[in-house]
C-alpha positions as CSV (number, residue, x, y, z in Angstrom):
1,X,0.0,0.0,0.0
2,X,2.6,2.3,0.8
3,X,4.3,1.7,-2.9
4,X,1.5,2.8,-4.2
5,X,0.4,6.4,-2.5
6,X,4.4,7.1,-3.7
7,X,3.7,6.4,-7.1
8,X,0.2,8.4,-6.6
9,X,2.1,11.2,-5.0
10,X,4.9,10.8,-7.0
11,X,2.8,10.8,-10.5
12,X,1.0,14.0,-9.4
13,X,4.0,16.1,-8.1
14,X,6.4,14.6,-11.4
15,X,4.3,17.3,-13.8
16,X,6.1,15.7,-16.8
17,X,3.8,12.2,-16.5
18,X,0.6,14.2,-16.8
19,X,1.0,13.3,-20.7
20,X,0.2,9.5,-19.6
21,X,-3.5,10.5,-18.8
22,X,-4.1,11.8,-22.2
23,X,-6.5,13.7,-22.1
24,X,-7.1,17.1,-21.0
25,X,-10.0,16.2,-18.9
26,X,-8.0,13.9,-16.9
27,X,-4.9,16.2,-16.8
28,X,-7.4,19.1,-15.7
29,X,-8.2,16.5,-12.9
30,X,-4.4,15.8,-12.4
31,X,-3.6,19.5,-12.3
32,X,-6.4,19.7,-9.0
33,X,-5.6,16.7,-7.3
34,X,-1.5,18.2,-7.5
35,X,-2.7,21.8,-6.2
36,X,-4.5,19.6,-3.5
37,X,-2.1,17.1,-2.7
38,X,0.9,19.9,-2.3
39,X,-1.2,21.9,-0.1
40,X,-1.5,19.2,2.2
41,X,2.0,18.1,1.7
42,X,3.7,20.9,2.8
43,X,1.6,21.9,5.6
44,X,2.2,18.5,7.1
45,X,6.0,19.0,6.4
46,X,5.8,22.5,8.3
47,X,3.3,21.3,11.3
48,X,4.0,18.1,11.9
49,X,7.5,16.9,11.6
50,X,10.7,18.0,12.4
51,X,11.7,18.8,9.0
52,X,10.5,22.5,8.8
53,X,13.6,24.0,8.7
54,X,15.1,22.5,6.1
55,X,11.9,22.7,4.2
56,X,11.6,26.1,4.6
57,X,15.1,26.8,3.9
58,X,14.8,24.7,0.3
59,X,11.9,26.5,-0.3
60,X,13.3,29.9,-0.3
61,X,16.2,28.4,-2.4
62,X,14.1,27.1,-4.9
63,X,11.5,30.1,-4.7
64,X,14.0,32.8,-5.8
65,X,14.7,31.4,-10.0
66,X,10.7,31.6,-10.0
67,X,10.6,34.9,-8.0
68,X,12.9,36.5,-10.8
69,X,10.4,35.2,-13.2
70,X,7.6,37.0,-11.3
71,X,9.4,40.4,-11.6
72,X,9.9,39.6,-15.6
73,X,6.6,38.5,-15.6
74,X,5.4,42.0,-13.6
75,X,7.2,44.6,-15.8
76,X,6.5,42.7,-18.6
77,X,3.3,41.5,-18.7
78,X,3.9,37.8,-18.2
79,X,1.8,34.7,-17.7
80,X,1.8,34.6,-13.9
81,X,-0.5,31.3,-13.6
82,X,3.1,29.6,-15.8
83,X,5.1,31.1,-13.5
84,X,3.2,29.1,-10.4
85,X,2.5,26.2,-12.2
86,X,5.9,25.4,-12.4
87,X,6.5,25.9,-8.7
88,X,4.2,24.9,-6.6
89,X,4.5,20.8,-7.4
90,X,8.3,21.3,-6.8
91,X,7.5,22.4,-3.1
92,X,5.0,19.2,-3.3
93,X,7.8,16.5,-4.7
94,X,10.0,18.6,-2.3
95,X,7.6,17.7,0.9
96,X,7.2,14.2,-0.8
97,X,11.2,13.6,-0.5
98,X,11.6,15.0,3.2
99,X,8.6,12.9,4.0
100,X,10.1,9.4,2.8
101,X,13.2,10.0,2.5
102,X,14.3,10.1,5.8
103,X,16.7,7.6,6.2
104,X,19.1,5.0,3.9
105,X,16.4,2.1,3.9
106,X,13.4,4.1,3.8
107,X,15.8,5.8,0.7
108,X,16.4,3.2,-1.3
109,X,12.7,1.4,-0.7
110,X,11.5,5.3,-2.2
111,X,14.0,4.8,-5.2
112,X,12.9,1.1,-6.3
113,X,9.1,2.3,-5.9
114,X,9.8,5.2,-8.5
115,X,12.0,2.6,-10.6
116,X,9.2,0.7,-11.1
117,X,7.1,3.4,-11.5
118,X,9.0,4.8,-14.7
119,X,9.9,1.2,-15.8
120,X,6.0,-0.3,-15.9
121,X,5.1,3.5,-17.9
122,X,7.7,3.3,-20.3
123,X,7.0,-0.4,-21.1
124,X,3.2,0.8,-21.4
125,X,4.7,3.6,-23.8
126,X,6.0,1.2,-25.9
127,X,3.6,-1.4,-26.8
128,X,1.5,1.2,-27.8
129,X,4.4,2.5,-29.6
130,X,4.7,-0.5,-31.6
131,X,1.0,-1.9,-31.7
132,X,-1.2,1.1,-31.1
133,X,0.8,3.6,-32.9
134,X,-2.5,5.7,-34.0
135,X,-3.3,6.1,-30.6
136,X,-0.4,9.0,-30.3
137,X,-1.1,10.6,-33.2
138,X,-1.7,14.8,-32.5
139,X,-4.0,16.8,-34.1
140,X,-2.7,20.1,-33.0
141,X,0.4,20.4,-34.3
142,X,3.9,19.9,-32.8
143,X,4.7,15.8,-33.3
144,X,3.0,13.2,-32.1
145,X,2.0,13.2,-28.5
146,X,3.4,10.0,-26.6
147,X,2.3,8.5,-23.4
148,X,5.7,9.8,-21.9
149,X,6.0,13.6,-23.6
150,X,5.8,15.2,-27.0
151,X,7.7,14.0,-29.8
152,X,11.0,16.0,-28.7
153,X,10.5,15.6,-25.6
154,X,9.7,12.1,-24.4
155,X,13.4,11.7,-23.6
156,X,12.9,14.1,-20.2
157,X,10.7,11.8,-18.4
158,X,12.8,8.6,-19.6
159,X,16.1,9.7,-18.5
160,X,15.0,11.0,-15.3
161,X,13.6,7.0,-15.0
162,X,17.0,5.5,-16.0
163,X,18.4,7.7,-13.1
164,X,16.0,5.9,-10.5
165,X,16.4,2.5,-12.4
166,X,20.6,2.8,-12.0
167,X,20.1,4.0,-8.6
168,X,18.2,0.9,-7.6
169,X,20.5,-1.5,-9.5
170,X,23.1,0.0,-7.1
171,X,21.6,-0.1,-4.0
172,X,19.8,-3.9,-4.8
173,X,21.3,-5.5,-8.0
174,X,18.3,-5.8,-9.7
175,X,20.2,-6.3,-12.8
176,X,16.8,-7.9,-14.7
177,X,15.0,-4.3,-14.1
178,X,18.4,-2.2,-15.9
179,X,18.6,-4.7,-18.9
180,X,15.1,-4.2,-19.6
181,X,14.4,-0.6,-18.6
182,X,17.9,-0.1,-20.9
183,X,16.7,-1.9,-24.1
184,X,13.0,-0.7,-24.3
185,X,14.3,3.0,-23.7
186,X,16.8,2.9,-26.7
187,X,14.2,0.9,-28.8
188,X,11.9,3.7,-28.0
189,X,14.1,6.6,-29.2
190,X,15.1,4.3,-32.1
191,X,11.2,4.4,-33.0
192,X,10.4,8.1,-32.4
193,X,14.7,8.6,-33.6
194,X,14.9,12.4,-31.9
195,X,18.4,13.9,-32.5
196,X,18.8,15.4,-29.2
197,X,17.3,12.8,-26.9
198,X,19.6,10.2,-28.4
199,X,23.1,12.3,-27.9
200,X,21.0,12.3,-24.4
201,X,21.2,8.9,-23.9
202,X,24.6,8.2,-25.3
203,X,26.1,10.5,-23.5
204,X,24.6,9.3,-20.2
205,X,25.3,6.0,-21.1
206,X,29.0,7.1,-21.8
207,X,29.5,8.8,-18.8
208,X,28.2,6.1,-16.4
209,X,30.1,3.1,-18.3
210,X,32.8,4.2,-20.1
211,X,35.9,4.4,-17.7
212,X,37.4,7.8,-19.1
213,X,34.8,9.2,-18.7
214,X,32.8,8.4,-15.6
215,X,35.8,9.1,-13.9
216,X,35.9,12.7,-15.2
217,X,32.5,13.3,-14.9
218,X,32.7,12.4,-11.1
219,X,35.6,14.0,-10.4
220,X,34.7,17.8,-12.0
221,X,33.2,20.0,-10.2
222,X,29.4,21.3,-10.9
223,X,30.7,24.5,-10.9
224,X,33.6,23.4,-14.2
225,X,30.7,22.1,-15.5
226,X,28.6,25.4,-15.5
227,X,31.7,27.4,-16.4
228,X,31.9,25.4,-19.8
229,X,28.8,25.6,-20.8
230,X,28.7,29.5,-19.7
231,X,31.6,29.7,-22.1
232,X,29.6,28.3,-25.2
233,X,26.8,30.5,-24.7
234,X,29.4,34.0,-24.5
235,X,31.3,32.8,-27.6
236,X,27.6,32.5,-29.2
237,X,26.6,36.1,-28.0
238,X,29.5,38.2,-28.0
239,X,31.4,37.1,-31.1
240,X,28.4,35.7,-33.3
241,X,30.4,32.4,-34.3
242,X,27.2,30.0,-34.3
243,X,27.5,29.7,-38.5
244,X,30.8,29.6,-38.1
245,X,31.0,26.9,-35.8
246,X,28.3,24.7,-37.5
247,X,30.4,24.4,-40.7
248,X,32.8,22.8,-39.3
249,X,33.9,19.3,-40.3
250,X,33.1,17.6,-37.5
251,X,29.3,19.7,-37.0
252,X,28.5,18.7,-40.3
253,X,29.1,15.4,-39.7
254,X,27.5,15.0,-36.8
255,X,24.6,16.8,-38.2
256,X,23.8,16.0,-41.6
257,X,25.4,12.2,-41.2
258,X,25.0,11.0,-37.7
259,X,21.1,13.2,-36.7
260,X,20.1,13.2,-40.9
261,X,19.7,17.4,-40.1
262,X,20.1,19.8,-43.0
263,X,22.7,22.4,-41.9
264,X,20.6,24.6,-40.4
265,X,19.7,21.6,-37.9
266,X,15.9,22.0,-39.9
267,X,15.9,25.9,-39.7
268,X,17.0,25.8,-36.1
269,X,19.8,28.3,-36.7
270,X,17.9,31.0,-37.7
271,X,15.5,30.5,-34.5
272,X,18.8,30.4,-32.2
273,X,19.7,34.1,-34.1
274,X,16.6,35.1,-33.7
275,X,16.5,34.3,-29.5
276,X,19.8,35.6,-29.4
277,X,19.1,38.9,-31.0
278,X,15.8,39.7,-29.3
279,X,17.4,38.3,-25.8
280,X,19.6,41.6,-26.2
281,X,16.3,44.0,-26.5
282,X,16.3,43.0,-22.5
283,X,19.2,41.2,-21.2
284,X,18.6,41.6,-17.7
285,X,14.5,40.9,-17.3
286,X,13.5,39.4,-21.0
287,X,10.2,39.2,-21.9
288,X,7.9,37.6,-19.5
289,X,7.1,34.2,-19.6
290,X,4.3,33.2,-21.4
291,X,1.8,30.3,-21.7
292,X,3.1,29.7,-25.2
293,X,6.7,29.4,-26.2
294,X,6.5,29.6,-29.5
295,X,7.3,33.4,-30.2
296,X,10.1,33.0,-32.6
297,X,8.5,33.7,-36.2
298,X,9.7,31.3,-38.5
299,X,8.8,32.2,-42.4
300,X,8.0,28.7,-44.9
301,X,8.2,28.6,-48.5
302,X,4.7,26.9,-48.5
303,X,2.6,28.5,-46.2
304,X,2.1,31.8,-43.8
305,X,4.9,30.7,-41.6
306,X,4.6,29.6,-38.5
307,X,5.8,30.5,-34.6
308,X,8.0,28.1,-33.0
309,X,10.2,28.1,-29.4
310,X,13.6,29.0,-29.2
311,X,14.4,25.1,-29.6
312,X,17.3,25.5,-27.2
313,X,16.0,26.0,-23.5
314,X,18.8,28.2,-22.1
315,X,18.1,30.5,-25.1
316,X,14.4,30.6,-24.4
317,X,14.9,30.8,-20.8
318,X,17.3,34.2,-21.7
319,X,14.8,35.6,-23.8
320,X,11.8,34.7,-21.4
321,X,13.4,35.9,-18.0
322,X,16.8,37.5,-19.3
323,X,20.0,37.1,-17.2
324,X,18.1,37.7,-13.9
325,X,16.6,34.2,-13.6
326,X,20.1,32.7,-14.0
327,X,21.8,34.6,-11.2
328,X,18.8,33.7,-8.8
329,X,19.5,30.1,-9.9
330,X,22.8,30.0,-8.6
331,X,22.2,29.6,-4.5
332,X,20.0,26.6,-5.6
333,X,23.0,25.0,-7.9
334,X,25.6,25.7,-5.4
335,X,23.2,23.7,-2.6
336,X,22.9,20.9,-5.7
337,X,26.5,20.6,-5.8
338,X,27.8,20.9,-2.4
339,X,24.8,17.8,-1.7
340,X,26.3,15.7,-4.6
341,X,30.1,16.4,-3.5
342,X,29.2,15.1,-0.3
343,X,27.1,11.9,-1.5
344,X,28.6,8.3,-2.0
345,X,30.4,9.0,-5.7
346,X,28.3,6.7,-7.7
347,X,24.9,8.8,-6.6
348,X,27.0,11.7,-7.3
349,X,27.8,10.2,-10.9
350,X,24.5,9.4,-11.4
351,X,22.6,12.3,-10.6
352,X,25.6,14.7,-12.4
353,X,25.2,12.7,-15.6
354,X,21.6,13.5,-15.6
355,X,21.9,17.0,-14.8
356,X,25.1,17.2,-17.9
357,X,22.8,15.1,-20.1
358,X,19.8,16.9,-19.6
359,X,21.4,20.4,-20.5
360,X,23.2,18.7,-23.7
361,X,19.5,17.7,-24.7
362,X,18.3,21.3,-23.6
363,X,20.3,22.5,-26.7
364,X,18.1,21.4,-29.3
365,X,14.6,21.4,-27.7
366,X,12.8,24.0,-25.0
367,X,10.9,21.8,-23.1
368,X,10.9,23.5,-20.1
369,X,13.4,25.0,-17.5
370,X,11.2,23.5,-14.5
371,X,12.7,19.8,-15.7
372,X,16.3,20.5,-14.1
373,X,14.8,22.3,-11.6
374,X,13.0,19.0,-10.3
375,X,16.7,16.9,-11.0
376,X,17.9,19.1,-8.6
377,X,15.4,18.9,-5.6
378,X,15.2,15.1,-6.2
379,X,19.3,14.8,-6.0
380,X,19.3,17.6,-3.4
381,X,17.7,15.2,-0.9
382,X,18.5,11.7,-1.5
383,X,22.1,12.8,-1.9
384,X,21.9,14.4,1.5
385,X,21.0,10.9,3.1
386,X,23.8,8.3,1.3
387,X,26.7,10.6,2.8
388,X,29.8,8.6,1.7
389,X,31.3,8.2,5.4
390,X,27.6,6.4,6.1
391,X,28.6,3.3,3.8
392,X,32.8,2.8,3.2
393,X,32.8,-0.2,1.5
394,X,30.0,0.0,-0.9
395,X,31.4,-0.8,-4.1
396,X,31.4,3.3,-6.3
397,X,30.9,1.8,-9.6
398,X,28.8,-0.3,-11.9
């Protein structure tokens, strides 16, 4: 019984696995039972436990990244009702965590609940997938809506699962549940072949298996990490190199051979110079967040033209909430790193290749800034219960 109110609690905190339901009745019904259920969450957390004070204190960590998108949202005329639907089921799967999580047993029982959890909707995905295909097919626009996500964007939800799933392999060895959870999830990109959650995947899978590399991953600091991909972002701006860099012989490769991308990555070039050039009509505040992203006029040879998103979330994030957002994000990164410095190394692999992985796929989709914000929270706490001096000799690797 108690596996299951998890996964209920879980399901309706986890905003991403509303798409399971549907429909937009049942997510309108989702959408009430989460406002509900976080309500009651969190005021359990504050009045009857002993947990208060680190709740509150995550909660005004979290709070500030959304509390520089009210102020864009104020002077610019943003969608406020966005702005709080991405935050108040963080404070619920935040109350959730403190709840459960409050020891190592009660820990890992929490992380093979949510293994399953992702493992039985992904296998659900995908005999649809392959039997049922029809069933996904949208009629508004925007790819095919799966079980698990949109079209470019059913790799989220899925790696956030193969987090939980490694997790539980090593904490119980449940080697049967990785094979599996490992071969329907490739099969299922294979299917729905999107560019960006592939690289994903392979890049997870490289840094978790491949000796090289897991050990650099685990032994750079969050902040290296952030410098980099700071660093990609000012060459971008301040020297206007993105052709440049895309003709190169290794982009083109990767591109046109490897993803089967024209060489504008299918007009995504011209959306990136159009997010970088409006992003400097308000560096600092943006433009609001709105309930649509797709702002970015894009002109076609047979039609109108249409709006699209950014299709690079940092970009769309910049042009949304400016610079602003991103310094108020930085109290809640430096808490996410000091938790996974101080976690046994393969949690701290685990949950770093997700948070790495998830911004490499953030390149060539806007999905949503809220997904890294829930990694975070979710690595935040259970790496603040497996404290390497808790269990020496537990083997660090896979």
């Amino acid at each position: 019984m108690e596996a299951v109110i998890i996964s209920f609690l879980y399901f309706l905190f986890d905003r991403e696995l509303s798409f399971t339901l549907h429909s937009e009745e049942l997510i309108s019904v989702h959408v009430f039972l989460s406002e509900l259920f976080t309500v009651l969450m969190c005021s359990y957390v504050l009045f009857f436990t002993k947990k208060r004070k680190k709740f509150l204190y995550y909660s005004i960590i979290i709070f500030l990244p959304f509390f520089a998108m009210l102020i864009s949202a104020y002077f610019k005329e943003g969608d406020y009702w966005v702005i709080l639907g991405w935050f108040y089921p963080i404070l619920g799967m935040l109350s959730l965590l403190l709840i459960k999580c409050v020891n190592r047993e009660k820990t890992i029982y929490f992380i093979r609940v949510i293994a399953n959890l992702y493992l039985l909707l992904l296998v659900v995905n995908f005999v649809f997938l392959v039997f049922y295909p029809d069933c996904f097919l949208s009629d508004k626009g925007g790819g095919d809506a799966y079980f698990l996500g949109l079209e470019n964007q059913i790799g989220y939800p899925i790696l956030k699962g193969l987090c939980f799933i490694l997790l539980d392999y090593f904490f119980t060895k449940g080697k049967m549940r990785l094979y599996v959870y490992l071969i329907i999830h490739v099969c299922t990109l294979l299917i729905i072949f999107s560019g960006s959650n592939l690289i994903g995947l392979f890049c997870m899978l490289l840094f978790l298996f491949c000796y090289p590399f897991k050990e650099i991953v685990s032994s750079i600091s969050l902040n290296k990490i952030l410098i980099v991909i700071v660093s990609m972002y000012i060459v971008v701006f301040v020297f206007g190199n993105l052709s440049s860099l895309l003709k190169l012989d290794i982009s083109q490769y990767i591109i046109v051979d490897v993803l089967g991308k024209d060489d504008t990555l299918s007009g995504r070039t011209a959306i990136w110079d159009m997010a970088i050039h409006d992003f400097f009509d308000d560096p600092l505040l943006g433009h609001g967040a709105q309930a649509d992203t797709n702002v970015f006029y894009f002109p076609s040879k047979n039609s109108r033209g249409v709006y699209l998103s950014a299709h690079n979330q940092v970009l769309q994030s910049l042009y949304e909430c400016g610079l602003l957002q991103f310094i108020f994000m930085i109290p809640l990164i430096r808490v996410f790193g000091q938790s996974l410095k101080k976690s046994e190394r393969f949690v701290d692999l685990s949950f770093k290749s997700t948070f790495i992985c998830t911004f490499i796929m953030y390149m060539g989709e806007a999905p949503g800034l809220n997904k890294i914000f829930y990694i975070m929270v979710i690595a935040i706490v259970i790496s603040n219960v497996f404290k390497r001096n808790l269990s020496k000799n537990v083997k660090p690797y896979i």
